[in-house]
ZAMARGU-4260 file (C-alpha; in steps of 0.2 Angstrom, whole numbers, plus 5000, padded with zeros to 4 digits):
<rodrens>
0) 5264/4758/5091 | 5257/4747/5104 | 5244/4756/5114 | 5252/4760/5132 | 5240/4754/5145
5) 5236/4738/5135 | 5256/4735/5136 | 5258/4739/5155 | 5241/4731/5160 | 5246/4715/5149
10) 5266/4717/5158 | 5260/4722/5176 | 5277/4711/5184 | 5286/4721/5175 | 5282/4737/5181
15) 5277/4733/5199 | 5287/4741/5211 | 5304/4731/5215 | 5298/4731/5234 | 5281/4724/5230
20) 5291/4706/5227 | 5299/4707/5245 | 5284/4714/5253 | 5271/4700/5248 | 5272/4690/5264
25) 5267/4706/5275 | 5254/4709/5262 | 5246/4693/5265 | 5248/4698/5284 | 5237/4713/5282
30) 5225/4703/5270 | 5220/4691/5284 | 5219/4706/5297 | 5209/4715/5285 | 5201/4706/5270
35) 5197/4691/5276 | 5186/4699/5292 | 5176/4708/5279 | 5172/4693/5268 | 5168/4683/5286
40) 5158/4697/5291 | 5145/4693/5274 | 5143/4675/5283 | 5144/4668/5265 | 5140/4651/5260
45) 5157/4641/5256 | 5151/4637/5237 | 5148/4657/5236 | 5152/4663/5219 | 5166/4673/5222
50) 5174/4685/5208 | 5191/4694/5212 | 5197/4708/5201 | 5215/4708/5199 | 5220/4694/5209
55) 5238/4695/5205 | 5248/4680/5210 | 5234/4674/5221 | 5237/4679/5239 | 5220/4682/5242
60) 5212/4668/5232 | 5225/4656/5241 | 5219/4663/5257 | 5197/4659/5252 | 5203/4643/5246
65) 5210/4639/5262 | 5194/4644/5271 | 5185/4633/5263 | 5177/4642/5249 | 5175/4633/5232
70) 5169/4644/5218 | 5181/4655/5219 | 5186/4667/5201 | 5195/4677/5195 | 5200/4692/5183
75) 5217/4696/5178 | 5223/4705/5162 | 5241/4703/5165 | 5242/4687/5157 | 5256/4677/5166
80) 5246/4681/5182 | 5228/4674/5173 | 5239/4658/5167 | 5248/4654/5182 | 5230/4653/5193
85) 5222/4645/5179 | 5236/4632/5183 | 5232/4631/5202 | 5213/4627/5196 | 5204/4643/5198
90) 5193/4649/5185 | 5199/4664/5176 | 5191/4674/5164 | 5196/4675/5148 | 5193/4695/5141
95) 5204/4708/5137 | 5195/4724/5146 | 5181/4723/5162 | 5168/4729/5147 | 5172/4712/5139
100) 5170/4703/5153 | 5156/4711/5161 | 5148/4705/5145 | 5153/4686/5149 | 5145/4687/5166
105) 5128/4682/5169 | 5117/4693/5179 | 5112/4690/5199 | 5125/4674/5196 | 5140/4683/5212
110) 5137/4685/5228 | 5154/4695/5231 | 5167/4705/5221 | 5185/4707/5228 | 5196/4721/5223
115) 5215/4724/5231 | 5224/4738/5228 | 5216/4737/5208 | 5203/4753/5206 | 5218/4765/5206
120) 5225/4755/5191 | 5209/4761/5181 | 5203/4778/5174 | 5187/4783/5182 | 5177/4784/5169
125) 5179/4767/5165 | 5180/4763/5184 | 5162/4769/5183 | 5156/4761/5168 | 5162/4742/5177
130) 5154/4748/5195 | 5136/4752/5186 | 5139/4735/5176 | 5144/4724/5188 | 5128/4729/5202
135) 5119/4718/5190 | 5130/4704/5191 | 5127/4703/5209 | 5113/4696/5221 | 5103/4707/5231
140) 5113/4709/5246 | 5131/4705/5237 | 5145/4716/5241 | 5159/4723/5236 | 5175/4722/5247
145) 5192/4731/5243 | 5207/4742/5245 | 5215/4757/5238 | 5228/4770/5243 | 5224/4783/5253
150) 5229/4799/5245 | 5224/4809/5258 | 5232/4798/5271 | 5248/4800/5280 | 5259/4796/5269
155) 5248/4789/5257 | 5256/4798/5242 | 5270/4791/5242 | 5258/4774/5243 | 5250/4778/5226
160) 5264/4786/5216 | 5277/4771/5221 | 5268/4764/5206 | 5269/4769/5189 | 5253/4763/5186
165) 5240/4769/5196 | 5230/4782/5187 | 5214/4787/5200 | 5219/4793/5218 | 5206/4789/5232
170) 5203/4796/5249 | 5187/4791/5259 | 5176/4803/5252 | 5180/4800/5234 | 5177/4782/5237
175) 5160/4786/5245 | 5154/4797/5231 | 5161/4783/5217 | 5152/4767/5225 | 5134/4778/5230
180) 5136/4788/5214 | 5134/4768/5206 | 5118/4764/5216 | 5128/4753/5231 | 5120/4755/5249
185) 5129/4753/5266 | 5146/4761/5260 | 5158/4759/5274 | 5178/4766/5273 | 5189/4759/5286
190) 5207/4763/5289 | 5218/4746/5287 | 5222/4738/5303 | 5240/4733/5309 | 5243/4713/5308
195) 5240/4709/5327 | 5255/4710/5339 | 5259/4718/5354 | 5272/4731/5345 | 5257/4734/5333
200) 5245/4735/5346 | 5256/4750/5352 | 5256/4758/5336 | 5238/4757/5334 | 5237/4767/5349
205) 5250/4780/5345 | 5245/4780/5327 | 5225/4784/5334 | 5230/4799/5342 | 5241/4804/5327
210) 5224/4805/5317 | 5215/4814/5330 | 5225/4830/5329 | 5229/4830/5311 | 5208/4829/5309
215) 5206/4845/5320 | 5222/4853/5313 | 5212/4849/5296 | 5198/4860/5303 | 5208/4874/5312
220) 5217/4879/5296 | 5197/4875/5285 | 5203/4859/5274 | 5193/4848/5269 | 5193/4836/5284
225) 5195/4817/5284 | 5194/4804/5299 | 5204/4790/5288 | 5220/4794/5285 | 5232/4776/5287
230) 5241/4776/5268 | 5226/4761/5263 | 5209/4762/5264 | 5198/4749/5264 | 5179/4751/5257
235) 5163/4738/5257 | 5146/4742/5249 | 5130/4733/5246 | 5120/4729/5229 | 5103/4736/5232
240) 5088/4726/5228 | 5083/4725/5208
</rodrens>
C-alpha cells in the first residue's frame, strides 16, 4: 500500500481545491500586495539567494524574477510542479522530504526562505525539525517570509479545511510560539491586505472595525483574544546571529 501523504504530496494538483485553479490570478494580486512588500522591505541584493518552499506553479517565483532577482530556488515535492519550473530555468531541488534537502543545503549559503500557504501542508513535528534546520542555512539577518490560514480568523476555517491537505492549523499566536520556539527573532503576524482599489479601500475600513469588536467581544465572554483575524495570516522572522 502506498504511503498516504507521500501520494498526496507527490499528487498535490490533484487534490487542490477545484477553485484554486480559477482563483490563481487573484492570488497573484494578493501576492504583490502582500509578499512582495515583505521581500522589498529586506532591501535585498538582486543576486540574493533566495529559497521558496512549495513554489507550486510559480506565481511567486514569476513575480522575483520579474523584479529582478536572479538566484532564485526552489523546493517542490509534487513532481509535475519541480519539473515544469525546472523548465522555465530555476533551480529546483531534487529530495523527497525537507530532511533530505535540508541535508543538501550548505550552511549560512540563503539570505531568504519564502513559504505560501505551505506550513499547514506539514505535521508540526516535522515543521519543527525543518525550522531548527534551516536557521542554519541562513545568513545572519536572513528571514523568513510567509503565509498561512488563519484559523482563528473570520472565516478562516473554512480557509484551512477547503483543502484536504492541510494538516497544522495556525492562528498568530501559534505562529509566534513555532518560529521563537525555533530561535528566530523579530517575529511579526500581519493580517493580509486587500489588492489596492477604491472598493477594497472600503472594505479595509469596514473590515477594521469588524475586527475591533469581535477582539473586545473575545474578551467580554474570557476567550483567548486575537488582534489578526482576516482568513490569512502572514508572518516574518529573523535568523539570529551564529
Amino acid at each position: 500500500m502506498p504511503d498516504a501523504a507521500t501520494h498526496i504530496h507527490e499528487n498535490y494538483g490533484q487534490f487542490r481545491p477545484q477553485y484554486a485553479g480559477q482563483a490563481d490570478d487573484l492570488s497573484a494580486r494578493y501576492m504583490r500586495a502582500n509578499i512582495l512588500p515583505c521581500v522589498a522591505a529586506a532591501r535585498l541584493a538582486k543576486d540574493a539567494r533566495i529559497l521558496e518552499l512549495g513554489p507550486g506553479q510559480g506565481l511567486m517565483l514569476n513575480m522575483l524574477r520579474q523584479q529582478g532577482y536572479t538566484a532564485l530556488e526552489g523546493f517542490d515535492v509534487c513532481r509535475d510542479y519541480a519539473d515544469a519550473l525546472q523548465r522555465q530555468g530555476y533551480h529546483m531541488h531534487d529530495a523527497s522530504s525537507l530532511e533530505q534537502l535540508l541535508g543538501t543545503l550548505a550552511d549560512g549559503a540563503y539570505d531568504m526562505l519564502i513559504a505560501v500557504d505551505v506550513f499547514e501542508h506539514i505535521a508540526r513535528d516535522q515543521l519543527v525539525a525543518f525550522l531548527l534546520g534551516f536557521r542554519r542555512k541562513l545568513r545572519q539577518g536572513g528571514r523568513i517570509i510567509g503565509q498561512v490560514p488563519n484559523s482563528s480568523g473570520l472565516f478562516g476555517a473554512n480557509t484551512f479545511l477547503a483543502d484536504p491537505t492541510h494538516v497544522t492549523p495556525f492562528n498568530e499566536i501559534s505562529v509566534q510560539s513555532l518560529l521563537r520556539g525555533c530561535g528566530y527573532e523579530q517575529v511579526l503576524v500581519h493580517d493580509v491586505r486587500f489588492p489596492p482599489s477604491w472598493t477594497n479601500m472600503v472594505r479595509s475600513l469596514v473590515r477594521q472595525v469588524i475586527f475591533k469588536m469581535c477582539y473586545g467581544l473575545m474578551k467580554v465572554v474570557g476567550a483567548t483574544p486575537v488582534k489578526h483575524l482576516s482568513h490569512l495570516i502572514l508572518f516574518e522572522a529573523v535568523a539570529p546571529p551564529a
